[in-house]
C-alpha positions, 0 to 999 in steps of 0.5 A: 744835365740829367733829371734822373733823380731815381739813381742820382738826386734824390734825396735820401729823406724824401717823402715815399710818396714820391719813390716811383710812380704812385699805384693809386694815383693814375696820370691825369696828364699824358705826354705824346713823345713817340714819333720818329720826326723825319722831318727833323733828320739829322737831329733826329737821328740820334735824339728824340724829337720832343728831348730838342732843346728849346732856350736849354730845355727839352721841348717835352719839359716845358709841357710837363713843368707847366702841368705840374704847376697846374696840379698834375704831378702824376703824368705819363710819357708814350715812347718808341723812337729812341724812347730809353733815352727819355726815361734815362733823363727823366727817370721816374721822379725828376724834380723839375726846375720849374714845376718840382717833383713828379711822378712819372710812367712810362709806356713804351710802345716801341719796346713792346711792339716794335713799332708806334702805336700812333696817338690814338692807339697810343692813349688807348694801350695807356688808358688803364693808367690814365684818369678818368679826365686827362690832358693830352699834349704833343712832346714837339710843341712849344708853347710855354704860355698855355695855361693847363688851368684847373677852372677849365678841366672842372667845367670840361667834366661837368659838360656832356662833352666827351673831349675840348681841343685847343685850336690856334690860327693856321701856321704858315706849314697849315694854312687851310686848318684842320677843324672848324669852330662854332660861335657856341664853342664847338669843334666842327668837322667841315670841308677845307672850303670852309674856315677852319683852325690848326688843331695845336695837340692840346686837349682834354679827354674823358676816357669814354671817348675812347670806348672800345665801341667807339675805337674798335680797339680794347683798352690797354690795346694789348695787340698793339694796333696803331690808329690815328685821332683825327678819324675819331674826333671827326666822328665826335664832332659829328655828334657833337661831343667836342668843344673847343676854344682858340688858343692865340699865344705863342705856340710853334710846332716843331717841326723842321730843323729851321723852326727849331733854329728860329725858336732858340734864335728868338727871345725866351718866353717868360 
């Protein structure tokens, strides 16, 4: 079933508001659906690694569904890989099953510059389109419980913090971690020897983290340049500006066609 309620179900009678995504209202939620997913060849062949159903759903969908209950209708969707088949299902306006209506924008990074920016390079060509405080999710993690709580998003804009990042315990694919954690809640950034956490993708960013001054690339990144995120969050955490929580639910990177298998061999998570 497609979701494309731009040439398909969208009411004749619906509100304007919701006809393409909204000028005013920038994505205070961008969705990370852009890599290549070899590990997950073949499926990934010929569908894009966050499209893989998971209990009858894409995988992306469950993020964006929970957004939109949260209050985050305006969202934003990074593409390269096979990314005119994620629009082609979403379209600009789907209402989805379980979070209603949402407006969507896409930016596609493999159509503009051939090739994916990575998640740092692709948050900063989005930027321009993105709230001053956004979510950030990666499309192949299941999680269905995470909470994208409003309480957590108000107290996050009035700490001095540039981001928060959710960690979960080490999956068995990551058993040393990625970052540390402090009993004052913040993200550290300490040696394997030390005990760390998975990073688990989720995050809250406020666009000054990442500045032109602090990235070395201009916002909206009109030269397409790929970065990665982690070198930018090691040097936040140097100074302190990343705090961070442990995240203990359910929560899968999809990473290998095995795990997807074992995910929808397992009971669906209400």
């Amino acid at each position: 079933m497609r979701l494309n309620t731009m040439d398909s179900s969208l009411e004749t009678d619906a509100p304007q508001r919701w006809l393409g995504s909204s000028p005013e209202g920038l994505a205070s939620a961008m969705v990370l659906a852009a890599g290549r997913g070899e590990r997950m060849r073949p499926l990934t062949d010929t569908t894009p690694k966050p499209m893989l159903e998971v209990h009858g759903k894409p995988l992306m969908q469950w993020h964006m569904e929970a957004l939109a209950k949260a209050g985050h209708p305006d969202q934003l969707i990074n593409t390269a890989w096979l990314g005119p088949q994620i629009e082609a299902y979403f379209g600009l306006n789907p209402d989805l099953p379980n979070g209603g209506r949402v407006r969507l924008r896409y930016s596609h990074e493999g159509k503009e510059f051939g090739h994916a920016l990575e998640t740092a390079g692709g948050i900063v060509r989005a930027l321009p389109f993105l709230a001053p405080v956004f979510w950030v999710v990666a499309g192949d993690i299941y999680a269905p419980q995470f909470d994208f709580a409003p309480a957590i998003a108000k107290e996050f804009v009035r700490s001095d913090k540039l981001a928060h990042i959710w960690m979960v315990p080490n999956p068995a694919h990551n058993p040393k971690g990625d970052f540390g954690l402090s009993s004052e809640g913040l993200a550290l950034n300490l040696p394997k020897t030390a005990t760390l956490f998975t990073f688990s993708t989720f995050a809250l960013y406020k666009k000054e983290f990442f500045a032109t001054a602090l990235t070395g690339v201009p916002e909206g990144n009109p030269q397409g340049k790929a970065a990665p995120l982690a070198p930018l969050l090691r040097a936040a955490m140097d100074r302190g500006m990343v705090s961070a929580s442990l995240y203990t639910g359910a929560w899968t990177d999809v990473g290998t066609p095995e795990r997807l298998k074992d995910l929808n061999q397992s009971p669906a998570t209400p």
